[in-house]
N, C-alpha and C positions, 0 to 999 in steps of 0.2 A: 524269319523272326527268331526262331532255335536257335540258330548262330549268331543272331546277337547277343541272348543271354545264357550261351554254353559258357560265358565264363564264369567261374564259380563264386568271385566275389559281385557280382549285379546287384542278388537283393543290396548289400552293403550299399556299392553306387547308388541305388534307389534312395537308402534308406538318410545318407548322406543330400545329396539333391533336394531329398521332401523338408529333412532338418534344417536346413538353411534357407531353403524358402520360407517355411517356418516364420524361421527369428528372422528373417529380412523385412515379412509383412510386418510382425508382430512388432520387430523393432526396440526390444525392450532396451533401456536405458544403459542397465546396468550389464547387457551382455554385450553392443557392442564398443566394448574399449579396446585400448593397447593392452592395458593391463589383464584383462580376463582374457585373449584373445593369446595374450602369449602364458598364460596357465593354466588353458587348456591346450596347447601346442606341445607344450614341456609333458606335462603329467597324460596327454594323449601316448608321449616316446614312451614312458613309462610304464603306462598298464601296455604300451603295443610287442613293448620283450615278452614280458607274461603272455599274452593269448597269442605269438607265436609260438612260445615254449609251449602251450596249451592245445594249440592247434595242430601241432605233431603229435601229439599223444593220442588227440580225437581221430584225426587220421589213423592211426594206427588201431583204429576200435579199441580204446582206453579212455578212461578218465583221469586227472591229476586234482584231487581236491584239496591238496599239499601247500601248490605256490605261493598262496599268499602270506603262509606261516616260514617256508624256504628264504620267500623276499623279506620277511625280517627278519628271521636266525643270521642269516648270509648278512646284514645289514648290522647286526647285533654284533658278531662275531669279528666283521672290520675295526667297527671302533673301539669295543674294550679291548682285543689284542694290540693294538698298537703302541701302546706306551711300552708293550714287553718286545713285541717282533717288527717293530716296526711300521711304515703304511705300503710298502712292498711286502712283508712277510705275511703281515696280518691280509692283505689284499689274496694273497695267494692258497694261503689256508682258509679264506672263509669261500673263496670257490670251490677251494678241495672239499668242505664240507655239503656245498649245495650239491657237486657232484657224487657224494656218496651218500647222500639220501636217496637221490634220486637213482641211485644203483641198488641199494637195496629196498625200494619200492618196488622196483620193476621184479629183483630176483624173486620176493613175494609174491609177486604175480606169472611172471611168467613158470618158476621153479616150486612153486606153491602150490598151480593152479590157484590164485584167490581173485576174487573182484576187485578189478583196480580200486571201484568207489569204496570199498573198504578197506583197501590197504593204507587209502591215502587220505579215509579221512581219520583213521587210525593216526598215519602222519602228520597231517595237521594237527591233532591236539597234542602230539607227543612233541613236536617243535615250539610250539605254543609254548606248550608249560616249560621247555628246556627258556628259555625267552628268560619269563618270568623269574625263575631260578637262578639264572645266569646274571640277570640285572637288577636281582632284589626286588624289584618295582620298579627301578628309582630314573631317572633321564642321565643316559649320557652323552659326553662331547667330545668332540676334537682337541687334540691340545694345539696350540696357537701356530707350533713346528708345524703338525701336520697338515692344519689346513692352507700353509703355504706352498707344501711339497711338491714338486713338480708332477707326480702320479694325480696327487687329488686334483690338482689343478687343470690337469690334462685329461679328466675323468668329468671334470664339476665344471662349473663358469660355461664360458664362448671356447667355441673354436672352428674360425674361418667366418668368425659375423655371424654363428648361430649357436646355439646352447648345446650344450656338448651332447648331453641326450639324443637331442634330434639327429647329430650328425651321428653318433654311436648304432641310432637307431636303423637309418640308409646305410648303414656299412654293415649292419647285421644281415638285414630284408635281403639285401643285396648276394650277399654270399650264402644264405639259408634258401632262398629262390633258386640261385645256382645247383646246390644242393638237391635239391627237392624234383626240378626238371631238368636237373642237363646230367645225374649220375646213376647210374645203380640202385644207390640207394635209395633215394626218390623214388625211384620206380617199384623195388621191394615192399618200401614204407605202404605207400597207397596199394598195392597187390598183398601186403598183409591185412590193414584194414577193409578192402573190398572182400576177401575171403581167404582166411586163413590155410584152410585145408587146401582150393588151391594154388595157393604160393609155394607151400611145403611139396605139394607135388611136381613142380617145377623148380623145385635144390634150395627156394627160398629158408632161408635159418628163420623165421620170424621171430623165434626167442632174443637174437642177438636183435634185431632190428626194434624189437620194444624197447629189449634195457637202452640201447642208444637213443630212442625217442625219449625215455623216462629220464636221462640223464643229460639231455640237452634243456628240455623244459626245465628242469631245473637249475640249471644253469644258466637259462637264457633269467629268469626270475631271482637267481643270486643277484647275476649282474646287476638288474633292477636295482635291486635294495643298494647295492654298493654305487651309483651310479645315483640313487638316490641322495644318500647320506655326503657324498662329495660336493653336492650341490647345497644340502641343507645338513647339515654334519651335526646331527642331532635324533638321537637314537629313543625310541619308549617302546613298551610292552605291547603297544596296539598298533606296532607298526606292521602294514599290511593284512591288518584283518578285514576280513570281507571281500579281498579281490582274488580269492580264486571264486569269486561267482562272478565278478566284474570279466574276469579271465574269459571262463565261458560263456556269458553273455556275447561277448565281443567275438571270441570265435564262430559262434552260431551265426553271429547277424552278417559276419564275414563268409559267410558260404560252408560251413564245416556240417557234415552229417555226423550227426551222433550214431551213426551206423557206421560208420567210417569208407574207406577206400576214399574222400572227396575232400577239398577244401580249397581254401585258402589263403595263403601267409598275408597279401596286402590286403585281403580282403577283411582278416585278423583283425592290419593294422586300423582301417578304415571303421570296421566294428566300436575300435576301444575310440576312435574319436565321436562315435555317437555317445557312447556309454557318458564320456567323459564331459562333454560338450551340456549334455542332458544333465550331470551334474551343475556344471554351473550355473542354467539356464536356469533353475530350481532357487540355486541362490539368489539369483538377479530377485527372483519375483518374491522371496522374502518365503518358502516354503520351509516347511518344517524337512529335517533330515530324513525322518523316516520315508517322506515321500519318493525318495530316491531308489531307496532298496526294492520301495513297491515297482518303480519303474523296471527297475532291471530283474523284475520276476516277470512281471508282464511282457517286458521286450522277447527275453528269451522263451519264452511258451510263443511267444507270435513266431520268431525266427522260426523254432523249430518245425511248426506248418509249414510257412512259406520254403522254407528248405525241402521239404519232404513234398508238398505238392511241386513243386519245381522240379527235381528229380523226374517225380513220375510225368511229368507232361515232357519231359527232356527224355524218357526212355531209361531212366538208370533203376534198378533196386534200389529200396532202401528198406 
């Protein structure tokens, strides 16, 4: 029985399995369509970059309470530059940007000594507010060039019969998976989050292997927002507020210890389609919005037991 759920994403399988029997009894009207079925598929790719990028960081015994203000800065930053640098220039600087937040997050933390949860929720309000400043308030758009451009278009829409998201998404998991068990790195990453002191006694640098967790999550959460806006190429202030809890949410329910050395990436992805699923379930039945936020406090305090006794009956620390 161990080895059937030594894989780190199960609870998610579980959690996944129970949700959809769920709505199958249940049936509601308005959750199974074409239509809601492919906008939680879409916006599942979406929050699943984040609690990957998320889920590295956890791994690495850190927090990133950043991403969700990163996936709009990074999203903000595409579209107002482009009338000046272009949708290649402007594309490439507003990654350069998520990447250098997400570098001096980490140097904070790791050259700091400080608490990631306060580096980054320092972060998040300081990208926030740049948001705000940067766009007046006010909604902006595509000009009509760019939502033709062959970048947006190979970024946004279909590609190969499925929403570019989705496809972006398996080419991420795919090569971050890779990543994670077939290199070094991988190996480092999780040997720095199961215990730092001894990783470093065995030549591990963990300083470098943070800033590189710190700088891919935000990256993987740039993309987001850029990835976003190509599909719906319409920019405001509130874009991505509240999913770096969505984030964590979904990495917890995906098997991630908030202690770190443990996780994982599909189990991430599987996390954000409950997170997101349960959003619209909410909708169908006509609930108020708030009810949602209540869910994903609630989810994540449950995750994080079932995580933590899991462990312990599997033999791990936590």
């Amino acid at each position: 029985m161990k080895q059937l759920v030594r894989g780190q994403g199960f609870g998610a399988i579980i959690g996944v399995v129970v949700m959809l029997s769920a709505f199958t009894v249940v049936d509601f009207s308005g959750w199974w369509t074409a239509q809601t079925i492919s906008n939680v598929v879409q916006f599942t790719a979406i929050l699943g970059f984040v609690a990957m990028g998320q889920a590295l960081v956890i791994m690495a015994k850190e927090i990133d309470l950043s991403v969700g203000s990163v996936y709009g800065l990074t999203g903000v930053a595409f579209i107002t530059l482009e009338p000046t640098l272009g949708v290649t220039g402007s594309l490439i600087v507003a990654l350069g940007i998520a990447a250098f937040v997400g570098f001096l997050q980490a140097i904070a933390v790791v050259k700091g000594q400080l608490p990631s949860m306060i580096v980054t929720l320092g972060g998040l309000f300081t990208a926030r507010g740049i948001i705000y400043v940067w766009t007046g308030g006010s909604v902006h758009n595509f000009s009509a060039a760019a939502r033709s451009h062959p970048i947006t278009r190979f970024l946004g829409g279909e590609l190969f019969g499925i929403e570019a998201a989705i496809f972006w998404l398996i080419v991420a998991a795919a090569i971050l998976n890779l990543l994670l068990w077939t290199t070094p790195f991988g190996n480092r990453l999780l040997a720095t989050g199961g215990s730092k002191e001894s990783a470093e006694s065995r030549g591990v640098r963990t300083d470098r292997i943070k800033i590189a967790a710190f700088m891919l999550c935000s990256l993987l959460a740039g993309f987001a927002g850029i990835l976003t806006l190509c599909d719906r190429p319409q920019t405001h202030v509130t874009l991505g507020e509240l999913m770096e809890l969505e984030a964590i949410s979904a990495a917890v329910i995906g098997g991630c210890l908030l202690t770190g050395g443990r996780g994982s990436l599909i189990g991430a992805i599987l996390g954000a389609l409950i997170v997101v699923s349960f959003r619209y379930e909410l909708i169908a039945l006509g609930a108020p919005s708030s009810w949602f936020i209540t869910f994903v406090g609630i989810v994540l305090i449950v995750a994080v037991i079932f995580n933590q006794k899991l462990a312990r009956w599997l033999g791990h620390s936590v």
